[in-house]
C-alpha positions as CSV (number, residue, x, y, z in Angstrom):
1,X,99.6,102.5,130.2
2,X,102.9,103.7,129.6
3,X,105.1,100.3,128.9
4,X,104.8,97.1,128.5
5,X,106.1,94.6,130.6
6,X,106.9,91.3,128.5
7,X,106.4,88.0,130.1
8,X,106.8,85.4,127.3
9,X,105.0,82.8,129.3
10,X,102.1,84.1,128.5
11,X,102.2,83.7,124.8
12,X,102.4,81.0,122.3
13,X,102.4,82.9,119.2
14,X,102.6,86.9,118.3
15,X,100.9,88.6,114.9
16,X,103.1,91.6,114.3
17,X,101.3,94.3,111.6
18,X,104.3,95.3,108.8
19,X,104.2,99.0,107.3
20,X,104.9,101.5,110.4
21,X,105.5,98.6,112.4
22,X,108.5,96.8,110.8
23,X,109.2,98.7,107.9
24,X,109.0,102.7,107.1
25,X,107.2,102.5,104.1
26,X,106.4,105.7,103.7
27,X,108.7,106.4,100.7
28,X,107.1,103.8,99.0
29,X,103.6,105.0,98.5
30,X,104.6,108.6,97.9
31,X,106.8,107.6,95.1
32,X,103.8,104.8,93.6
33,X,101.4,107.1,94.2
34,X,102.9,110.1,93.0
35,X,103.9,108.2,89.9
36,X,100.2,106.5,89.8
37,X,99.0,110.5,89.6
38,X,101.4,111.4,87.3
39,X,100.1,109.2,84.9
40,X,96.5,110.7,85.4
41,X,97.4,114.2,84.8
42,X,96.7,115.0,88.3
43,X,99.1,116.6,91.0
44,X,101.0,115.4,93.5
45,X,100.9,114.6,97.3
46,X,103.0,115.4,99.3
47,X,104.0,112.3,102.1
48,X,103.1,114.2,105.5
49,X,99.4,113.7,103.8
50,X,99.8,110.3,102.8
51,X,101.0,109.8,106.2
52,X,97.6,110.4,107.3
53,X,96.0,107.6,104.6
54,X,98.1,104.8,105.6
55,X,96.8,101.9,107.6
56,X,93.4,101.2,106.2
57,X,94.5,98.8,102.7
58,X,95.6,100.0,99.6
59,X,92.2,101.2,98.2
60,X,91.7,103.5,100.8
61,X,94.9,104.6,100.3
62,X,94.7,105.2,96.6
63,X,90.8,106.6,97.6
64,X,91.9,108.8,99.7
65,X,95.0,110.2,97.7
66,X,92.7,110.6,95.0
67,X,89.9,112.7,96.8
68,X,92.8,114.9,98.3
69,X,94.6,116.1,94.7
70,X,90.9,116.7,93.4
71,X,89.2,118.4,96.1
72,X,90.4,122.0,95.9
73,X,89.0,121.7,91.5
74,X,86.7,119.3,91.7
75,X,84.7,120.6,95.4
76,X,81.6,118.5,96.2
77,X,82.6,116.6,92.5
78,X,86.0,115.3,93.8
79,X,84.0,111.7,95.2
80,X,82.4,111.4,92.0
81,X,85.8,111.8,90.0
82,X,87.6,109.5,92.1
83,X,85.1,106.9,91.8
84,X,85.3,106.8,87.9
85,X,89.2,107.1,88.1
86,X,89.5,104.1,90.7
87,X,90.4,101.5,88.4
88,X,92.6,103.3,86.3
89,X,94.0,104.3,89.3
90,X,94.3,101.0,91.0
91,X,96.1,99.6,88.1
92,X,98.6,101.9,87.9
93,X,99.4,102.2,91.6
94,X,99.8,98.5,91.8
95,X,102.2,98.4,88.5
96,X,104.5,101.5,90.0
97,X,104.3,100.0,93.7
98,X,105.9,96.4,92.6
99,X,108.1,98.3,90.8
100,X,109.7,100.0,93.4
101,X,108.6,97.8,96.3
102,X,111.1,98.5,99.0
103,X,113.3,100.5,97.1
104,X,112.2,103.6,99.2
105,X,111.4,102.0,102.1
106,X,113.9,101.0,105.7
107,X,113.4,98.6,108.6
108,X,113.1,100.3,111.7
109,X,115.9,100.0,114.5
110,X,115.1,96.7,117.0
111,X,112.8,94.8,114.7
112,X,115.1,92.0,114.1
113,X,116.5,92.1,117.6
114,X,112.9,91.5,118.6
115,X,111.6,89.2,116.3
116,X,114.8,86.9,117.0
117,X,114.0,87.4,120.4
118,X,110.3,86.2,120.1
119,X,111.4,83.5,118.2
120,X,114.1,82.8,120.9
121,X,111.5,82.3,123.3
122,X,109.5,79.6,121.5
123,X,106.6,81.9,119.9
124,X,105.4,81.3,116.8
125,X,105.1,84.2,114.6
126,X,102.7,85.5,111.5
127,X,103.0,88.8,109.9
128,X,99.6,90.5,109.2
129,X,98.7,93.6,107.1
130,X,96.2,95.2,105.5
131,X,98.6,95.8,102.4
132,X,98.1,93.2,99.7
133,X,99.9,90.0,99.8
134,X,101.6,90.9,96.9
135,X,103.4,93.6,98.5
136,X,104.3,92.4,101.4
137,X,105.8,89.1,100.9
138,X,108.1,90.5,98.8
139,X,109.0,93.4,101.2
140,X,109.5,91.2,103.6
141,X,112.0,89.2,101.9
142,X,113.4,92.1,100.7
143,X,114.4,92.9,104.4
144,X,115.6,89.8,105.3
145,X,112.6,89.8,107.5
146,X,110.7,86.9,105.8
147,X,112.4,84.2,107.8
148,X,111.0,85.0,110.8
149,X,107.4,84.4,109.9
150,X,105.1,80.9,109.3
151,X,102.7,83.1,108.1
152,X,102.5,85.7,105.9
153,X,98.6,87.5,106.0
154,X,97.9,90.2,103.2
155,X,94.8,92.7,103.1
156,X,93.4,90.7,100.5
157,X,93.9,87.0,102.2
158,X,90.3,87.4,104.1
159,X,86.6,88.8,103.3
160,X,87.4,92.0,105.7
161,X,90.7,94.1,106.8
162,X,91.6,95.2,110.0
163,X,89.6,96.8,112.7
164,X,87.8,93.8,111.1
165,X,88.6,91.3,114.4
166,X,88.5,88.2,111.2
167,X,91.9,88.4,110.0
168,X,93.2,87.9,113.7
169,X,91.2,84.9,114.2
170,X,91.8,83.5,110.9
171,X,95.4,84.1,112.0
172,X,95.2,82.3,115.1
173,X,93.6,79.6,113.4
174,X,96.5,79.3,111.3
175,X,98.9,79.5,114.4
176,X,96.8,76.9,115.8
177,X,96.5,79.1,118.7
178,X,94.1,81.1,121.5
179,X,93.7,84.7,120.9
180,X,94.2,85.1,124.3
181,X,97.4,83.7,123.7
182,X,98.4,85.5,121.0
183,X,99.8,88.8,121.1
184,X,99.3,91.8,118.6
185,X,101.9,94.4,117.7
186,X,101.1,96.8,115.7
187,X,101.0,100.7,115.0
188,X,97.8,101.8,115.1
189,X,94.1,101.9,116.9
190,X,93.4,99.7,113.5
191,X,95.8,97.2,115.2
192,X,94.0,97.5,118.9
193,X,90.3,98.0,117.8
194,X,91.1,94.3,115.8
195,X,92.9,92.9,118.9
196,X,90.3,94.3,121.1
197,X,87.4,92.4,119.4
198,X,89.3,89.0,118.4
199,X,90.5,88.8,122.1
200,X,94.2,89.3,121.6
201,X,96.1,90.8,124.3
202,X,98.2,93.8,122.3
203,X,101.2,96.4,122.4
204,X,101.6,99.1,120.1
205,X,105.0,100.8,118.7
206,X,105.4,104.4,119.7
207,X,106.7,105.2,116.0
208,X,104.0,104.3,112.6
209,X,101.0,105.4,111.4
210,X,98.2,105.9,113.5
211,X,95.8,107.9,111.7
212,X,97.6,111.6,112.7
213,X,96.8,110.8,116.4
214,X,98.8,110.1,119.3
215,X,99.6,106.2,119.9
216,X,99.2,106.6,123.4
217,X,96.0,107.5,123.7
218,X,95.0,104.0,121.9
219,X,92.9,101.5,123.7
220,X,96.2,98.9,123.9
221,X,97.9,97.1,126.9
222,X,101.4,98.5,126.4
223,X,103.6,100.6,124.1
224,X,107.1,100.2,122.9
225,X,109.8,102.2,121.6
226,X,111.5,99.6,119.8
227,X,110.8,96.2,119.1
228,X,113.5,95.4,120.8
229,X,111.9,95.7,124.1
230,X,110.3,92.3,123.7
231,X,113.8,91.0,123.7
């Protein structure tokens, strides 16, 4: 499928995903985790491969960014290393990445045309996101996007992330709503696969993160070019 075709009537609440979906955050985690590296005497990364890393939480992230600086020195060693430098690691990305939370970082044409719209319509709305709450609650507010939401759903709010189908139904629970009910927007296949399993019907934006594949070829019900097209 090609579009989507809104019909509000169908929905009583939407759960819209945040980094690659609301906000290009991309300049964020190259400058914390560039900074995070720096102070590990390690080299940088440059964002077209953090593109790639995005999606899954922030300790995949950091994982992953880790792995990809020490690979080419450490070969076969490179897990090993990254495993003893994880906390160090996570404690510095977290300090340089509230630091500069949203400083690097833009919300992407027709989101708040579409989330006005939604809410226009009489749908309830949560944001949910495998970045920790402590990022994204203040991202969102500073966007002038936090308004919009009842709910606000980090990585760190439930046992499992996304694919994990838990945070959506913990979500709905919230919302006090059906899944079936509730629509999903998001960015990625982490967004469907999670829909898919909690039973949410969902649309993905064209734009994001998804992994270094293409969007469209996601398991989803519908794809956007703009948030604004739920208007």
């Amino acid at each position: 499928m090609t579009s989507f075709s809104f019909d509000p009537t169908r929905f009583d609440a939407a759960i819209v995903d945040l980094d690659g979906t609301m906000v290009d955050t991309l300049g964020d985690f190259a400058e914390a985790l560039n900074r995070m590296l720096r102070d590990l005497a390690l080299p940088p990364v440059a964002p077209a491969a953090i593109e790639l890393m995005v999606g899954k939480g922030s300790e995949h992230l950091i994982h992953s960014a880790l792995v990809h600086v020490m690979a080419p020195s450490e070969g076969a060693g490179a897990e090993a290393k990254t495993r003893a430098l994880f906390d160090r690691a996570w404690e510095r990305y977290q300090h340089h990445y509230l630091a500069i939370n949203g400083q690097h970082s833009a919300v992407y044409a027709g989101v708040a045309e579409g989330l006005k719209a939604l809410r226009a319509r009489g749908l309830r709305l949560a944001c949910l996101t495998n970045k920790p709450g402590s990022f994204a609650t203040p991202l969102l507010a500073a966007k002038g996007l936090d308004g919009f939401f009842e709910f606000v759903f980090g990585g760190d709010a439930f046992e499992r992330k996304k694919p994990d189908p838990l945070p959506l139904l913990k979500t709905c629970e919230a919302l006090g709503t059906s899944p079936a009910r509730t629509l999903m927007i998001g960015d990625s296949s982490n967004d469907a696969r999670a829909a898919r399993a909690a039973g949410c019907p969902v649309v993905l934006v064209s734009y994001g993160y998804n992994h270094g594949e293409p969007v469209r070829g996601v398991d989803a019900d519908g794809f956007v070019d703009s948030l604004a097209e739920l208007a």
